[in-house]
PDB file with one MODEL, atoms N, CA, C and O in Angstrom:
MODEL        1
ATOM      1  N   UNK A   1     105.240 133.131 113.451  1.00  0.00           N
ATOM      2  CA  UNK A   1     104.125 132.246 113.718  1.00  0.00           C
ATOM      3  C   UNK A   1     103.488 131.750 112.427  1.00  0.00           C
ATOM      4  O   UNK A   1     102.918 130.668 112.281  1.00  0.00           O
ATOM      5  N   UNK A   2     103.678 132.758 111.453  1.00  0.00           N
ATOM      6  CA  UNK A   2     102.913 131.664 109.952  1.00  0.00           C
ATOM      7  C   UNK A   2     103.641 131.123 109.703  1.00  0.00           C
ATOM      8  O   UNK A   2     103.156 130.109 109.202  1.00  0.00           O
ATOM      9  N   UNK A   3     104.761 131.067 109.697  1.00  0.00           N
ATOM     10  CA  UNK A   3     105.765 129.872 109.350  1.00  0.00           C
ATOM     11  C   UNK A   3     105.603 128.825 109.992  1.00  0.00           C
ATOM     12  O   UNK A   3     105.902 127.760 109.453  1.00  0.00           O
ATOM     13  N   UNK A   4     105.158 128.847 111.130  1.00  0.00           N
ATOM     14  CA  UNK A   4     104.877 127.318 111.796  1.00  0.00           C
ATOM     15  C   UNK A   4     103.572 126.400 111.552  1.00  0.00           C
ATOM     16  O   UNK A   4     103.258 125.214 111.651  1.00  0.00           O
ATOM     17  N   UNK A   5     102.747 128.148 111.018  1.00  0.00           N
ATOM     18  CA  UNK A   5     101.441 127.310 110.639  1.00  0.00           C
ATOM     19  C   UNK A   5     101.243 127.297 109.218  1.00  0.00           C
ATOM     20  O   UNK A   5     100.198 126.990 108.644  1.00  0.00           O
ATOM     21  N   UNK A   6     102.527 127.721 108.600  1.00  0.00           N
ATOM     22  CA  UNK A   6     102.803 126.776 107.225  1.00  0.00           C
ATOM     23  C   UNK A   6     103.086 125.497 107.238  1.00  0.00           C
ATOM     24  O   UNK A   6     102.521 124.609 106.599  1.00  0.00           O
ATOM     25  N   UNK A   7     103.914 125.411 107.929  1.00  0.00           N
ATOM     26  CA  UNK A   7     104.676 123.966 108.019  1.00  0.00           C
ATOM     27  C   UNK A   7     103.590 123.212 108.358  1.00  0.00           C
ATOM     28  O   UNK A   7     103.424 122.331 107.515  1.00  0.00           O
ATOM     29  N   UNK A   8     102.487 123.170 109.550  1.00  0.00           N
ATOM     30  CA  UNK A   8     101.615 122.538 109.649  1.00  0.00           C
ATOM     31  C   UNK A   8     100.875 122.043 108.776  1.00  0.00           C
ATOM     32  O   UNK A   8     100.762 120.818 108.743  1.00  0.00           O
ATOM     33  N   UNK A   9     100.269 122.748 107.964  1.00  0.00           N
ATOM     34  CA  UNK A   9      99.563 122.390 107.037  1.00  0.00           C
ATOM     35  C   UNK A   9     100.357 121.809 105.549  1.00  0.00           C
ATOM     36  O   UNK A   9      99.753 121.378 104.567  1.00  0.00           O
ATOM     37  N   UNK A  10     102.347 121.972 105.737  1.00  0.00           N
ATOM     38  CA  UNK A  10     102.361 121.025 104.822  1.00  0.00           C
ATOM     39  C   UNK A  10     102.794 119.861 105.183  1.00  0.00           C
ATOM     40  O   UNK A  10     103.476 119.127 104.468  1.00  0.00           O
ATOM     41  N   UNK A  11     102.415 119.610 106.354  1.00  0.00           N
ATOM     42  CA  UNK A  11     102.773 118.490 107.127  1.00  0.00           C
ATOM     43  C   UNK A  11     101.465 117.789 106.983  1.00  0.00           C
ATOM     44  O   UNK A  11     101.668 116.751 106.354  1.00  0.00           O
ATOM     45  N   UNK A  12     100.030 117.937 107.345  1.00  0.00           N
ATOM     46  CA  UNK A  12      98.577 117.304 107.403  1.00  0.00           C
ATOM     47  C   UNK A  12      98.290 116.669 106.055  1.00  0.00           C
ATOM     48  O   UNK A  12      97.621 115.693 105.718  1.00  0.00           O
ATOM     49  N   UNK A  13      99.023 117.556 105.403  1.00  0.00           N
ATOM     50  CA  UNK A  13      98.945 117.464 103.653  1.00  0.00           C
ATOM     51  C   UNK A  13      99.791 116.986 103.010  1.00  0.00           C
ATOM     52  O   UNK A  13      99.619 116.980 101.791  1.00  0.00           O
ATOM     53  N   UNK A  14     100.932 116.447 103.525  1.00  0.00           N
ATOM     54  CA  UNK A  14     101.939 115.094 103.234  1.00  0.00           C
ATOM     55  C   UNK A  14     102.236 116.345 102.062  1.00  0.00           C
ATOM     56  O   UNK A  14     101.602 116.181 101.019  1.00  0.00           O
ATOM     57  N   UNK A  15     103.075 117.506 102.108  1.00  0.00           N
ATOM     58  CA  UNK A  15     103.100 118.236 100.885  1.00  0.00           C
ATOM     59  C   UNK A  15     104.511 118.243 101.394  1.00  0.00           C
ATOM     60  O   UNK A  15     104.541 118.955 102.398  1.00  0.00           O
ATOM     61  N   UNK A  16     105.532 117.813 101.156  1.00  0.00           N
ATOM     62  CA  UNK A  16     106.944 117.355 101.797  1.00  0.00           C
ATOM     63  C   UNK A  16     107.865 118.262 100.857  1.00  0.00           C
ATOM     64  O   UNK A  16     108.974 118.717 101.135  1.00  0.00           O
ATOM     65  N   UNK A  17     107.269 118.385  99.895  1.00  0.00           N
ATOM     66  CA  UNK A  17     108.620 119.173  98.739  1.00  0.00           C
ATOM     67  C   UNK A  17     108.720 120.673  99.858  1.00  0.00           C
ATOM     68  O   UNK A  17     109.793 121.203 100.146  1.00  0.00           O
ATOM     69  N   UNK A  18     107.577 121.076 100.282  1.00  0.00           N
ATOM     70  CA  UNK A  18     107.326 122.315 100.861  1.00  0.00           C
ATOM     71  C   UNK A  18     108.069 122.346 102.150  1.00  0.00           C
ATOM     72  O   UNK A  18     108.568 123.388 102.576  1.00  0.00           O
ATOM     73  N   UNK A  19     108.129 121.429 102.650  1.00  0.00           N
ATOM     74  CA  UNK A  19     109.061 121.219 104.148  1.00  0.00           C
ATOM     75  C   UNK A  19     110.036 121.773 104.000  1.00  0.00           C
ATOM     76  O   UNK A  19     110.054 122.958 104.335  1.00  0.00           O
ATOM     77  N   UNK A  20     110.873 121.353 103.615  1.00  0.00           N
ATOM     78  CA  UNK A  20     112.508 122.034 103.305  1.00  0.00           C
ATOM     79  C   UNK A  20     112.477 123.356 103.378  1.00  0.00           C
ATOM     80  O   UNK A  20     113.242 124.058 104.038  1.00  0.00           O
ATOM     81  N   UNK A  21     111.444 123.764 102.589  1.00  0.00           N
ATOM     82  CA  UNK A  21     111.267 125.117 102.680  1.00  0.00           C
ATOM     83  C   UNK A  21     111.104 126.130 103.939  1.00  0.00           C
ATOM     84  O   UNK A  21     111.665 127.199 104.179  1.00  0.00           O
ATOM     85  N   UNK A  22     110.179 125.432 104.613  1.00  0.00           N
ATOM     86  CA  UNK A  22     109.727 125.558 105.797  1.00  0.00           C
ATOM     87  C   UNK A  22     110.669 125.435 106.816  1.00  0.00           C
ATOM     88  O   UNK A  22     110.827 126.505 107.404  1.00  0.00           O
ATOM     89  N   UNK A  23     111.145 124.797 107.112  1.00  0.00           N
ATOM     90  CA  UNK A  23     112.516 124.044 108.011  1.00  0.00           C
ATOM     91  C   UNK A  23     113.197 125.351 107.637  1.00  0.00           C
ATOM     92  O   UNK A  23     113.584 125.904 108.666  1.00  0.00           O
ATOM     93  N   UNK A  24     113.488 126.050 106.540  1.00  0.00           N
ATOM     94  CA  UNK A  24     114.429 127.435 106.289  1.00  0.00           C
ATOM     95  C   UNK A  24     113.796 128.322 106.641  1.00  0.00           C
ATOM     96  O   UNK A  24     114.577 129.057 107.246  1.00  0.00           O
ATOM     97  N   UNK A  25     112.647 128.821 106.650  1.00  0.00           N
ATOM     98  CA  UNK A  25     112.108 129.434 107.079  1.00  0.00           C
ATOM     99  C   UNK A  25     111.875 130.010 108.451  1.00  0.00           C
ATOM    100  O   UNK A  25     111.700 131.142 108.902  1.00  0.00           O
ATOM    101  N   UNK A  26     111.948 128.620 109.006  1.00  0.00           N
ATOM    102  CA  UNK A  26     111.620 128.613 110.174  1.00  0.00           C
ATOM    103  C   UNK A  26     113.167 128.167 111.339  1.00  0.00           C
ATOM    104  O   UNK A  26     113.261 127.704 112.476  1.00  0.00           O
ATOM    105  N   UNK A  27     114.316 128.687 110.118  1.00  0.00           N
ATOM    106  CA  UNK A  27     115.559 128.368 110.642  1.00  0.00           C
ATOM    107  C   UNK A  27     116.267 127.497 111.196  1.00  0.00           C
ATOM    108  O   UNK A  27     117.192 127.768 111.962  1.00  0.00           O
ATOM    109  N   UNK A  28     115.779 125.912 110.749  1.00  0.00           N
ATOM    110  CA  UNK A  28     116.338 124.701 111.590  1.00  0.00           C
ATOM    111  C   UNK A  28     117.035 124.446 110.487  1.00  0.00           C
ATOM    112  O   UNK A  28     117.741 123.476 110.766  1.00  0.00           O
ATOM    113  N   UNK A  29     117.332 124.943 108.827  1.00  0.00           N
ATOM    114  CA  UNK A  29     118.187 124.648 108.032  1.00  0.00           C
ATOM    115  C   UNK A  29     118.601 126.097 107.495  1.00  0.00           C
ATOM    116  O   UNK A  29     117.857 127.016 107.153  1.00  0.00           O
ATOM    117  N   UNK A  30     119.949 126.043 107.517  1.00  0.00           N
ATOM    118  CA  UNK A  30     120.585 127.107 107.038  1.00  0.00           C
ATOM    119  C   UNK A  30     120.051 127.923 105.893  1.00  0.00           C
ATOM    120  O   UNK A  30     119.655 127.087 105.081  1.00  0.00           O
ATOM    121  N   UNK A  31     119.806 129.309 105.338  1.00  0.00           N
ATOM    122  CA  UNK A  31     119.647 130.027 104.486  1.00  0.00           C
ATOM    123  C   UNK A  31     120.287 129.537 103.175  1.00  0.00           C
ATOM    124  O   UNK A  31     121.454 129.544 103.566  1.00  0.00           O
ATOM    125  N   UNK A  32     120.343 129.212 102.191  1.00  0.00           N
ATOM    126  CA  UNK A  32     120.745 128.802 100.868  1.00  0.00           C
ATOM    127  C   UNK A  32     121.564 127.113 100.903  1.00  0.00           C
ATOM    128  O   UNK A  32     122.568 126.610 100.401  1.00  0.00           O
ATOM    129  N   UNK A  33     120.692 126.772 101.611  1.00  0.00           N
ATOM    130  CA  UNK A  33     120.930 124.788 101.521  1.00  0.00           C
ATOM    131  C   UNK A  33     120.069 124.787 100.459  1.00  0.00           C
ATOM    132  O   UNK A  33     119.203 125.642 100.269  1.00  0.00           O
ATOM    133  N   UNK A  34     120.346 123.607  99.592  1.00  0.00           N
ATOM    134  CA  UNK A  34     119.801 122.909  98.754  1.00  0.00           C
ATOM    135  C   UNK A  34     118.988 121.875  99.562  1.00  0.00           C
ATOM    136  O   UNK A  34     119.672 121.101 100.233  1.00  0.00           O
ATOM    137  N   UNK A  35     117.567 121.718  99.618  1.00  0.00           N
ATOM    138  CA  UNK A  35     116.816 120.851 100.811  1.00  0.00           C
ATOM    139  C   UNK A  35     116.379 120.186 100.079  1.00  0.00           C
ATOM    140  O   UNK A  35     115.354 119.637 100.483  1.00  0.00           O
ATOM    141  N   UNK A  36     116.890 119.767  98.426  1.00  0.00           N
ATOM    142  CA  UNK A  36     116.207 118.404  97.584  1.00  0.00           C
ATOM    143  C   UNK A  36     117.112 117.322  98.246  1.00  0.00           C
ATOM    144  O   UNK A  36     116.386 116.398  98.614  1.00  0.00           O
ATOM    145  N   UNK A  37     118.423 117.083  98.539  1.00  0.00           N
ATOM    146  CA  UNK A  37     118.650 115.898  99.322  1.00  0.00           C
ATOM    147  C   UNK A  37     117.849 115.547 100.728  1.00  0.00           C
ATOM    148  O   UNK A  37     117.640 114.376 101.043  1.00  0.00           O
ATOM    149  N   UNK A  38     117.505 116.433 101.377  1.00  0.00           N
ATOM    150  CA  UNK A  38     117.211 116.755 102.689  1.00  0.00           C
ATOM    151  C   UNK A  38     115.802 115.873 102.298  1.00  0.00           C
ATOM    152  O   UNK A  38     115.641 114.729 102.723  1.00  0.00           O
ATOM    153  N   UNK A  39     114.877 116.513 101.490  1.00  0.00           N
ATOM    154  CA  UNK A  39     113.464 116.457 101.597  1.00  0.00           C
ATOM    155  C   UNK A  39     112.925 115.055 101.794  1.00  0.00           C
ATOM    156  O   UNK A  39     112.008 114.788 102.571  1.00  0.00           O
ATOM    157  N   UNK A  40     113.889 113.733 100.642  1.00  0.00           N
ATOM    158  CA  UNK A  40     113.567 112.087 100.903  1.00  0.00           C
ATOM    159  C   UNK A  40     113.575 111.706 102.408  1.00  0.00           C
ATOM    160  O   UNK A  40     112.812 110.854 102.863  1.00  0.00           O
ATOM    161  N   UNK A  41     114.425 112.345 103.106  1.00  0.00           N
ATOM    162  CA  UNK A  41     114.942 111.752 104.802  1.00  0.00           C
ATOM    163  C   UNK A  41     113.603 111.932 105.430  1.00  0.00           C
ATOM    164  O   UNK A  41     112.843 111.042 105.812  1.00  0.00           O
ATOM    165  N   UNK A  42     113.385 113.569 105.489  1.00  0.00           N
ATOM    166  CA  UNK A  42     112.126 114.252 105.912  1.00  0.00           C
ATOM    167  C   UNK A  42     110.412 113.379 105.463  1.00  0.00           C
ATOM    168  O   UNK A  42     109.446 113.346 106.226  1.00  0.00           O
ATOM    169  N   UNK A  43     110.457 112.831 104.208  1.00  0.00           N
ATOM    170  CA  UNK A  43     109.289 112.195 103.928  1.00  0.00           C
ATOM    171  C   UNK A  43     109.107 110.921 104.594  1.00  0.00           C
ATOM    172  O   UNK A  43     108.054 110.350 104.877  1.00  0.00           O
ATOM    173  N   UNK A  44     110.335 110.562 104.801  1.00  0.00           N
ATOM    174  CA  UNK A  44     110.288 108.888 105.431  1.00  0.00           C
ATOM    175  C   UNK A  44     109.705 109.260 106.818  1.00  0.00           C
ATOM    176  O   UNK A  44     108.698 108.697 107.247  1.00  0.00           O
ATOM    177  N   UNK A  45     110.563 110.518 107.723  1.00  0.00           N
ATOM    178  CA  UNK A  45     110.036 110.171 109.074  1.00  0.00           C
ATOM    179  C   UNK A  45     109.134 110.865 109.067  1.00  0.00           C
ATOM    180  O   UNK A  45     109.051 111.110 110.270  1.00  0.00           O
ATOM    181  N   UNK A  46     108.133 111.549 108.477  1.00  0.00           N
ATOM    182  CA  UNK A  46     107.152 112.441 108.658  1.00  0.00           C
ATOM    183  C   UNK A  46     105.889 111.270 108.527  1.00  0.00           C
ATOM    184  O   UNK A  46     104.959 111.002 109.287  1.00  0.00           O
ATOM    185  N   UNK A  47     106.346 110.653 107.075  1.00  0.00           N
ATOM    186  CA  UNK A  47     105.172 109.313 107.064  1.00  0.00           C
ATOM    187  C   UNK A  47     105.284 108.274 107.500  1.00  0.00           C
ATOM    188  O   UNK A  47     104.629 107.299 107.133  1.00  0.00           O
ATOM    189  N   UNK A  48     106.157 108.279 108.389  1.00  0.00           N
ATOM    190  CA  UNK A  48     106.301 107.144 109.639  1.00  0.00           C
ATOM    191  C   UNK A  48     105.095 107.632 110.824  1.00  0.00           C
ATOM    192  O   UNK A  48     104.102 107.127 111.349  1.00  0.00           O
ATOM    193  N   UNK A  49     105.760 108.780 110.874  1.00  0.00           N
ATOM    194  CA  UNK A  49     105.265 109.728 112.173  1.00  0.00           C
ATOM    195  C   UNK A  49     103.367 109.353 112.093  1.00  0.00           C
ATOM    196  O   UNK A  49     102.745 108.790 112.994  1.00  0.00           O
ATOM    197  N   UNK A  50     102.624 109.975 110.444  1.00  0.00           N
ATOM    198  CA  UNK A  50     101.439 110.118 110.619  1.00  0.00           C
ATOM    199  C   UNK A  50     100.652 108.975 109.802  1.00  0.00           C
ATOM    200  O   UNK A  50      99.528 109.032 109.303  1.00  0.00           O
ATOM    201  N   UNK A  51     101.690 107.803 109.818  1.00  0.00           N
ATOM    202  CA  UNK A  51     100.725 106.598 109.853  1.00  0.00           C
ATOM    203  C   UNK A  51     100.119 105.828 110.753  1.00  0.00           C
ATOM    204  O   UNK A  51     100.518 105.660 111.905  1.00  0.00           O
ATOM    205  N   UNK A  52      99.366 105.452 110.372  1.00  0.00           N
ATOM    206  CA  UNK A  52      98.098 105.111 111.732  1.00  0.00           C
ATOM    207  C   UNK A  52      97.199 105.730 112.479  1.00  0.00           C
ATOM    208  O   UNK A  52      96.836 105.382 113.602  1.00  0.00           O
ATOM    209  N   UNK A  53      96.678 107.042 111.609  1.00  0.00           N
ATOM    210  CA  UNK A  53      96.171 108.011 112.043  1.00  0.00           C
ATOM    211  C   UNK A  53      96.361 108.957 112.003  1.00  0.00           C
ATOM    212  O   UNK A  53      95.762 109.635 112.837  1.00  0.00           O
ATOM    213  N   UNK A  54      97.142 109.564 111.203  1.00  0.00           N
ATOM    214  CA  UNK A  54      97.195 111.040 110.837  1.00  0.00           C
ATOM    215  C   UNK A  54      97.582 111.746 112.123  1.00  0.00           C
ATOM    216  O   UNK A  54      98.038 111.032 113.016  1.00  0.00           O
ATOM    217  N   UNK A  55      97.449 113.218 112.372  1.00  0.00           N
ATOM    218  CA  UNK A  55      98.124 113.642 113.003  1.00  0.00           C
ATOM    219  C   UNK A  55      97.881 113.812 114.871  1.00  0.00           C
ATOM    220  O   UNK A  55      98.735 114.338 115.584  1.00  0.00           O
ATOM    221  N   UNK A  56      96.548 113.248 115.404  1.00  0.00           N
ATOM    222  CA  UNK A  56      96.494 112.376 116.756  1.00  0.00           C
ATOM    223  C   UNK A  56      97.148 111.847 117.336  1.00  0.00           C
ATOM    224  O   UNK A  56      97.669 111.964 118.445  1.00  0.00           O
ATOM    225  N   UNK A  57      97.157 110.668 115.938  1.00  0.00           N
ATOM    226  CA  UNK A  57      98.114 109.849 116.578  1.00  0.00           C
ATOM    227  C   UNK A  57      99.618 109.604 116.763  1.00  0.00           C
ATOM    228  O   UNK A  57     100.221 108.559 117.005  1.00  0.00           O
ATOM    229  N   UNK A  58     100.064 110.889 116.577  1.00  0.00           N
ATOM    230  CA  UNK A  58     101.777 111.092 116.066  1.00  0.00           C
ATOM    231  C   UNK A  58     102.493 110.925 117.744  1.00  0.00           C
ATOM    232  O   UNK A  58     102.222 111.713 118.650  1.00  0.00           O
ATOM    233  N   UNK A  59     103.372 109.815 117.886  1.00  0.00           N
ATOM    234  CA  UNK A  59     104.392 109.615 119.191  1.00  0.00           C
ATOM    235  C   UNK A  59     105.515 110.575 119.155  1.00  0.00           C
ATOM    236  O   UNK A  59     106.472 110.143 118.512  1.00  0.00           O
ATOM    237  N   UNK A  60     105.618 111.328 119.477  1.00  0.00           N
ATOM    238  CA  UNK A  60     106.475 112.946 119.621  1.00  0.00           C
ATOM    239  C   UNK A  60     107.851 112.393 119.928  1.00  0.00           C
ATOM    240  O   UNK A  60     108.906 112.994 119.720  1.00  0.00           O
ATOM    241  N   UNK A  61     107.701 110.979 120.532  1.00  0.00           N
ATOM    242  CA  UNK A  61     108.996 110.974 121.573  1.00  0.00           C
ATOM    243  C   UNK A  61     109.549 109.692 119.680  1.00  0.00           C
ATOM    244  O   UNK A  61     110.688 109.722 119.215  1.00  0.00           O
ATOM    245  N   UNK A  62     108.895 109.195 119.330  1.00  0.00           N
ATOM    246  CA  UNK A  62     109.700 108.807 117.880  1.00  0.00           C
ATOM    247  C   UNK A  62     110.100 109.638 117.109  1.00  0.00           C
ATOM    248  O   UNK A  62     111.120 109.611 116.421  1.00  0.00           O
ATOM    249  N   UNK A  63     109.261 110.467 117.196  1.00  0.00           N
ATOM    250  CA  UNK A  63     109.397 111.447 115.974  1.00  0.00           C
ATOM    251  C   UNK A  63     110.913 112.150 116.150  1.00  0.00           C
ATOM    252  O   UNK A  63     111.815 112.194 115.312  1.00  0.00           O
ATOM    253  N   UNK A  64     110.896 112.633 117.391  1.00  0.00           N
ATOM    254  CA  UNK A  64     111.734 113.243 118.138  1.00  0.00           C
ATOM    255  C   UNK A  64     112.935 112.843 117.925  1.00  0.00           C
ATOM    256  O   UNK A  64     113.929 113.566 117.877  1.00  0.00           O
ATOM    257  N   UNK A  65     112.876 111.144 117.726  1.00  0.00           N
ATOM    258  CA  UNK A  65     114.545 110.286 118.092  1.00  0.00           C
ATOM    259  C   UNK A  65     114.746 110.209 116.460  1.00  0.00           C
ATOM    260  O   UNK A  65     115.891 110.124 116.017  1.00  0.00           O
ATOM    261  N   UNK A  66     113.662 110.239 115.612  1.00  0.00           N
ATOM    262  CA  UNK A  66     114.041 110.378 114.196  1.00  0.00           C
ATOM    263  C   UNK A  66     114.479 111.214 113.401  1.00  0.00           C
ATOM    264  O   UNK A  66     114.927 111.069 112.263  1.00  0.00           O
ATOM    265  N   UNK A  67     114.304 112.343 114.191  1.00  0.00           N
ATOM    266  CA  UNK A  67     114.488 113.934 113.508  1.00  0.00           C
ATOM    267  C   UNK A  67     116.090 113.744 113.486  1.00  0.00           C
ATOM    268  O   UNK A  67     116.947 113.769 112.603  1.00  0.00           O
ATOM    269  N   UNK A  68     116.082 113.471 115.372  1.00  0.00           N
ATOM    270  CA  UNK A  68     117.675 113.620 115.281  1.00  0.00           C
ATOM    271  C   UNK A  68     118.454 112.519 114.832  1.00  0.00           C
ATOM    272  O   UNK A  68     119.660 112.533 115.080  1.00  0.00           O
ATOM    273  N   UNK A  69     118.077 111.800 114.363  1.00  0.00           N
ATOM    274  CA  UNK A  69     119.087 110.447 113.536  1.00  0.00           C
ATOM    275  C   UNK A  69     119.461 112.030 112.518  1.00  0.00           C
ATOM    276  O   UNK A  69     120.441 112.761 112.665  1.00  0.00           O
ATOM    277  N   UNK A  70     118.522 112.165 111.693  1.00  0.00           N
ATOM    278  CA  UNK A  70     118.821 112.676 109.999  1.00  0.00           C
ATOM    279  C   UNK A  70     119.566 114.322 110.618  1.00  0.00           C
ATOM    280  O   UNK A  70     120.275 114.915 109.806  1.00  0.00           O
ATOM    281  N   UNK A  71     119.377 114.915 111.914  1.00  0.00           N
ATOM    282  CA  UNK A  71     120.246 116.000 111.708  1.00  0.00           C
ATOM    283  C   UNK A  71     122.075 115.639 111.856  1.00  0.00           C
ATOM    284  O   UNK A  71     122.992 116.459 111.812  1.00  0.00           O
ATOM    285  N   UNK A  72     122.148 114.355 112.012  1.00  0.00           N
ATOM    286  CA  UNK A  72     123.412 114.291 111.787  1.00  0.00           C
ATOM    287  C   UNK A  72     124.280 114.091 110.100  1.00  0.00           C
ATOM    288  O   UNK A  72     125.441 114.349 109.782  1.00  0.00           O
ATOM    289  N   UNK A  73     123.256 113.591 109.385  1.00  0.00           N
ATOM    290  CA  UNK A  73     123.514 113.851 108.394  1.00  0.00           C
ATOM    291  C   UNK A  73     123.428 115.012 107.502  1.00  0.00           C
ATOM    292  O   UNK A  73     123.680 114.976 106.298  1.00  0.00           O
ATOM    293  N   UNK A  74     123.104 115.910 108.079  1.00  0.00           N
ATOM    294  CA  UNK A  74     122.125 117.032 107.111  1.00  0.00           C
ATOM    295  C   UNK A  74     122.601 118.476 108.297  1.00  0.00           C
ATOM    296  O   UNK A  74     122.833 118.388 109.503  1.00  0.00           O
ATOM    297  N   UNK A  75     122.621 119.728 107.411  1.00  0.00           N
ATOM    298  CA  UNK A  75     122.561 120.851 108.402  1.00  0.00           C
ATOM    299  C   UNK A  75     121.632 121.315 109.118  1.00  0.00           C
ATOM    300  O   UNK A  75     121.090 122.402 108.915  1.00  0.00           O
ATOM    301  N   UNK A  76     121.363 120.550 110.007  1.00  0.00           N
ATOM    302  CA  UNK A  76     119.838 121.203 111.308  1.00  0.00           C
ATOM    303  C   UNK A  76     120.791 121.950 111.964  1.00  0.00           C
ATOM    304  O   UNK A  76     122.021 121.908 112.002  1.00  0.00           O
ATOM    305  N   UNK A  77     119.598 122.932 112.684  1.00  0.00           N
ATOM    306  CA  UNK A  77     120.209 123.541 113.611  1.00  0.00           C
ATOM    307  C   UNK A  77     118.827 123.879 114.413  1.00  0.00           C
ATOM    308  O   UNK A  77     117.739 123.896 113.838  1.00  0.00           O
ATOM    309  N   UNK A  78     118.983 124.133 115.734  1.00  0.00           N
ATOM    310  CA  UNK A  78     118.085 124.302 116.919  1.00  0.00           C
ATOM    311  C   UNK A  78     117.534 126.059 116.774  1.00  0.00           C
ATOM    312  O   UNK A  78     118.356 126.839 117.256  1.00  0.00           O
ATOM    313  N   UNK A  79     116.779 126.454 116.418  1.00  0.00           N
ATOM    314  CA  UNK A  79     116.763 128.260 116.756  1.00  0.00           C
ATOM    315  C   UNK A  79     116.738 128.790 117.742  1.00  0.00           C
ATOM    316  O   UNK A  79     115.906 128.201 118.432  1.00  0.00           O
ATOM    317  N   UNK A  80     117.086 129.448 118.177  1.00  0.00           N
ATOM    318  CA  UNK A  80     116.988 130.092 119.802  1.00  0.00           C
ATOM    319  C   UNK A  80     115.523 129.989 120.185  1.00  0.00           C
ATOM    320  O   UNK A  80     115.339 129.344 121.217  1.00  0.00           O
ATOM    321  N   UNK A  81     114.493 130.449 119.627  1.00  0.00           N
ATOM    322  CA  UNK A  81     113.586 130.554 119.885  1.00  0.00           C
ATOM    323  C   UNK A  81     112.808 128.956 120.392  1.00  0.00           C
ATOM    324  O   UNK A  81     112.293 128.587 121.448  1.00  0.00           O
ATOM    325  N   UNK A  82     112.984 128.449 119.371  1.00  0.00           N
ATOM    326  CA  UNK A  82     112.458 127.134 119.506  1.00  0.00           C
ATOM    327  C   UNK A  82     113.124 126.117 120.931  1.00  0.00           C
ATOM    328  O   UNK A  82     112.553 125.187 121.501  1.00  0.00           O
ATOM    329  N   UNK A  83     114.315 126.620 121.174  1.00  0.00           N
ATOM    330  CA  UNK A  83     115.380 125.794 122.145  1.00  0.00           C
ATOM    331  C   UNK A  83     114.314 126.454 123.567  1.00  0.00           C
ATOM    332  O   UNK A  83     114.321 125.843 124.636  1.00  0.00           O
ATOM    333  N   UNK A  84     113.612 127.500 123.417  1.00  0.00           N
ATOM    334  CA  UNK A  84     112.975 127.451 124.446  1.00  0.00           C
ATOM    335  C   UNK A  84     111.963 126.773 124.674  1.00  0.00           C
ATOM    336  O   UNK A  84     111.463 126.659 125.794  1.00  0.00           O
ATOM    337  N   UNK A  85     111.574 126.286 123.732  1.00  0.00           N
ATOM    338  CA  UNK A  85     110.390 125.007 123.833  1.00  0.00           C
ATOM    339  C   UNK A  85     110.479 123.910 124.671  1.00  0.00           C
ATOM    340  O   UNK A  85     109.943 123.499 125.701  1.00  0.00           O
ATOM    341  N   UNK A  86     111.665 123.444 123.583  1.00  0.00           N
ATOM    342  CA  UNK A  86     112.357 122.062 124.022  1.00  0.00           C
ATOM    343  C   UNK A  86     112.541 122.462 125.779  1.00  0.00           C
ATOM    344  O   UNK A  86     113.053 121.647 126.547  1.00  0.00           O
TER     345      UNK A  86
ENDMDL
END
C-alpha cells in the first residue's frame, strides 16, 4: 500500500523520473529494467492525463487506452493483485 501511495504523490507532483521506479515497485515492470527509456512514454501520458485540471479531472477510460498503447512497447505486466481491480 505505500507503494501506491508513493506513486500517487509522484504522480500529483509531475515527479516522473520516480515513476519507473514505482511501476517496479509496484510490479507492472519487471525487477532490473532500465525505466530511463520507459520514463519519456510515461511523462507524455501522465501529462496528457492531468491537463486541464490536475488530478479531478483525469478520464480513466483515456488514460487507460494510453497506458496500453506504451505496454506494447515496453515490459508491463498486470500483478495479480492489481488484475483484481481491473
Amino acid at each position: 500500500k505505500y507503494g501506491m501511495i508513493e506513486a500517487i504523490a509522484h504522480l500529483l507532483n509531475r515527479d516522473y523520473t520516480e515513476i519507473g521506479q514505482d511501476f517496479i515497485n509496484l510490479d507492472f515492470i519487471p525487477k532490473g529494467t532500465d525505466t530511463a527509456p520507459i520514463v519519456p512514454a510515461l511523462t507524455k501520458v501522465f501529462d496528457a492525463a492531468l491537463a486541464g485540471g490536475g488530478a479531478k479531472s483525469i478520464n480513466f477510460q483515456d488514460l487507460a487506452a494510453d497506458l496500453a498503447e506504451i505496454t506494447f512497447e515496453y515490459p508491463f505486466r498486470i500483478p495479480p493483485y492489481f488484475a483484481l481491480v481491473i
